[in-house]
C-alpha positions as semicolon CSV with decimal commas, in nm:
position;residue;x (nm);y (nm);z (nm)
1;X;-0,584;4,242;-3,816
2;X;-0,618;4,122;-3,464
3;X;-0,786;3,841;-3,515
4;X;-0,523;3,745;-3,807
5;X;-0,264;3,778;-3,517
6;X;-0,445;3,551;-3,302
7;X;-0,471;3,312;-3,542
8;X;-0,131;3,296;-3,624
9;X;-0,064;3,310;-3,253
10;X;-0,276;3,016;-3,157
11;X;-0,167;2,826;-3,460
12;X;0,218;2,862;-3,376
13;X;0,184;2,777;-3,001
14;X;-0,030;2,464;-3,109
15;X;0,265;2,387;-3,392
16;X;0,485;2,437;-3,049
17;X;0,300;2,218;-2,831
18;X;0,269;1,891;-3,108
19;X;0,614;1,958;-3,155
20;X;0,734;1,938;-2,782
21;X;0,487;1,617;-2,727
22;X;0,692;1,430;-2,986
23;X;1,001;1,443;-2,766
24;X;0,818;1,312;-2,463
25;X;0,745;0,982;-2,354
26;X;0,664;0,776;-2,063
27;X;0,738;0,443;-1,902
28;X;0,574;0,223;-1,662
29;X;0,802;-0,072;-1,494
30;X;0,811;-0,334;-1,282
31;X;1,119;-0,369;-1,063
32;X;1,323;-0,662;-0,960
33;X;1,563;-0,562;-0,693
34;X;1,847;-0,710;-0,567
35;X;1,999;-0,583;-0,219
36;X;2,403;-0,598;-0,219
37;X;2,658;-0,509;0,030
38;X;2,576;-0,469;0,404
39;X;2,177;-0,495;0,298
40;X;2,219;-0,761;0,104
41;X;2,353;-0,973;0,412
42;X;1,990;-0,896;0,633
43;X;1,728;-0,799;0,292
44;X;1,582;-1,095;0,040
45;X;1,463;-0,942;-0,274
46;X;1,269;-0,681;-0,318
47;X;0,946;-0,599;-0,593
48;X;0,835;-0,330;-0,701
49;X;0,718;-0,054;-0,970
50;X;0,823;0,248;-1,150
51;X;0,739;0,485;-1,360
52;X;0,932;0,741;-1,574
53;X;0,900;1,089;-1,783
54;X;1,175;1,119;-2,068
55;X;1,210;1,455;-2,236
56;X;1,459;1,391;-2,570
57;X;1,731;1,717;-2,560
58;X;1,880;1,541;-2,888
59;X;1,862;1,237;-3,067
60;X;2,056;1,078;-2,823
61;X;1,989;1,248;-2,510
62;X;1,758;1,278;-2,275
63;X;1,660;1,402;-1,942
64;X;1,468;1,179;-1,740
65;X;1,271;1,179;-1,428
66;X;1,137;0,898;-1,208
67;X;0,944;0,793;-0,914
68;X;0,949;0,408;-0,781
69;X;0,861;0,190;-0,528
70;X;1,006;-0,075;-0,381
71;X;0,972;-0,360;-0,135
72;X;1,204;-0,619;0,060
73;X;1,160;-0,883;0,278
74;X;1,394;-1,069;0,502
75;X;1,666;-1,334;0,402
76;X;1,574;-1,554;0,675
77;X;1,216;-1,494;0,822
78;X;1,188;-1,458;1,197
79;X;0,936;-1,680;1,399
80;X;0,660;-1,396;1,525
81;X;0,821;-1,122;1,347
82;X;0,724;-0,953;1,049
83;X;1,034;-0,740;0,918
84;X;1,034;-0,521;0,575
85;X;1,145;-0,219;0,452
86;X;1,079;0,024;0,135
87;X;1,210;0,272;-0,071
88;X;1,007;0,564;-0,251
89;X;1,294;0,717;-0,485
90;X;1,231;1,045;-0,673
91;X;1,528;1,057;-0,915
92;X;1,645;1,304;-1,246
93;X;1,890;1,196;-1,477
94;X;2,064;1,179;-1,809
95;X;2,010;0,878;-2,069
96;X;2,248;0,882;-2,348
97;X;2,133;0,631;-2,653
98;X;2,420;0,453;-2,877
99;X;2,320;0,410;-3,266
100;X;2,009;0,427;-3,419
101;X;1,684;0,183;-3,536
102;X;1,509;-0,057;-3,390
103;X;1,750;-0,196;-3,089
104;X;1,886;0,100;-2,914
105;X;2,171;0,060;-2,594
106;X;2,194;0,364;-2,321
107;X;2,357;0,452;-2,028
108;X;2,228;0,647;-1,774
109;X;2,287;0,801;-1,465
110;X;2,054;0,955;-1,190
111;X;2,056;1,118;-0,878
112;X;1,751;1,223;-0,623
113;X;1,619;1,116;-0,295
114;X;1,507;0,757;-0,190
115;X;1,259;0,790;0,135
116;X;1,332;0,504;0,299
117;X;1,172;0,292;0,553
118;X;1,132;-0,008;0,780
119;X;0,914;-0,205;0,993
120;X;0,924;-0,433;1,306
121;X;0,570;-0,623;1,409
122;X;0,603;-0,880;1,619
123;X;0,530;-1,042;1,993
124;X;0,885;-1,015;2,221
125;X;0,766;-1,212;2,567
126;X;0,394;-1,178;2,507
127;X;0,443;-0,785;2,459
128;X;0,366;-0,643;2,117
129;X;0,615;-0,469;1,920
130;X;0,542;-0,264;1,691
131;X;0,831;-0,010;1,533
132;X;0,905;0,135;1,236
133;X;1,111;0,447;1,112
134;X;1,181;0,674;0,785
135;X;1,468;0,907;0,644
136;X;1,531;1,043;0,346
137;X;1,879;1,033;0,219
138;X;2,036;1,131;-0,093
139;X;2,133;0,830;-0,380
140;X;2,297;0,803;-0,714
141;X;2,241;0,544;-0,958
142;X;2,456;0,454;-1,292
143;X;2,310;0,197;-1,523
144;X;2,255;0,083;-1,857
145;X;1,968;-0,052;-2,088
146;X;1,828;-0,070;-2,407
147;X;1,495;0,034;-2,631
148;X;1,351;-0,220;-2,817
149;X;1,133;-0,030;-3,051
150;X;0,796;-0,211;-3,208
151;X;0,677;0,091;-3,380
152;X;0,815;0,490;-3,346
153;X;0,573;0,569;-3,035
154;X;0,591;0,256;-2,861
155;X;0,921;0,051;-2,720
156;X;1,003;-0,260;-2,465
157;X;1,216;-0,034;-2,200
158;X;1,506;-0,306;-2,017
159;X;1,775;-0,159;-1,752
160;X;1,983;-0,232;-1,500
161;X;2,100;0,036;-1,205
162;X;2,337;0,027;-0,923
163;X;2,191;0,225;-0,680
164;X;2,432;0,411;-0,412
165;X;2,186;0,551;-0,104
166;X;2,418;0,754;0,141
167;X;2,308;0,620;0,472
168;X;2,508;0,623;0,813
169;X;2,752;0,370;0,828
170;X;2,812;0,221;0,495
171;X;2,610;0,288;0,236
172;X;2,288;0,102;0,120
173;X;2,302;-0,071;-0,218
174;X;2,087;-0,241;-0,441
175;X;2,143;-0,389;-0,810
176;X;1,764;-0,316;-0,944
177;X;1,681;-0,452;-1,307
178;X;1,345;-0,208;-1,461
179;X;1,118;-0,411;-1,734
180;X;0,837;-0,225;-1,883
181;X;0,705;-0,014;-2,173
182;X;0,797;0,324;-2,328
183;X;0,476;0,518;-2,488
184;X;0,559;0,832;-2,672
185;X;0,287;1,134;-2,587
């Protein structure tokens, strides 16, 4: 009898398991980011790279999490200087889906920290400077996208965010635009 029990034991929590991998996926993207607002008037455009977790609470919903990175230059570069700064954000959200098929809209929302940081290198009068500093603020970021789906485990991921970053001062902004692939595990 106990090893009946087992049996059924294992055999439900592997039915349990299959069942929660097929409402999980995951993304990898490459970021285009463009710095608005105060930023925007010092920052060029940034690169970078993303990647995603997406657990499906419905049909339509899901709960996502995310962790990025991203890179910007100057506007105007600075003879002897090398200036840059980065953001690492870690972000949860919500991603509701519109319709159903092949071509699938969303919005989405997110919140989560965005480490930020920036660099100086550069010669001032023969002396080397070298600075740089990092905080971590808090950040929302509303967007929308769509799912372009070649086959039921595998779909071209495309969004666009706004992304709010509470800094002193005003805050710092950024329109970012996310390209990649969405694998189902």
């Amino acid at each position: 009898m106990k090893k009946v029990f087992l049996v059924l034991f294992v055999a439900f929590f592997a039915v349990a398991f299959t069942y929660a991998q097929s409402k999980m996926a995951a993304s990898v993207q490459g970021t285009l980011s463009f710095p608005t607002g105060d930023f925007g008037d010092g920052a060029g455009t940034g690169f970078g790279a993303s990647g995603t977790f997406v657990y499906s609470v419905s049909p339509m919903l899901d709960v996502t999490g995310s962790v990025g990175y991203i890179k910007w230059g100057t506007k105007e570069s600075i003879p002897g200087y090398e200036v840059s700064s980065s953001d690492i954000p870690i972000l949860i959200g919500l991603r509701y889906t519109f319709g159903k098929g092949q071509f699938l809209p969303y919005g989405a929302a997110e919140v989560g920290l965005h480490m930020l940081s920036s660099s100086v290198k550069g010669d001032l009068f023969g002396f080397p400077v070298d600075e740089s500093s990092t905080e971590t603020k808090f950040g929302i970021a509303p967007g929308f996208g769509f799912l372009y789906k070649f086959n039921p485990k595998t779909a071209l991921d495309v969004n666009a965010k706004y992304n709010m970053i509470f800094t002193e001062g005003s805050s710092t902004t950024h329109l970012s635009v996310d390209v990649g692939v969405l694998f189902g595990l």
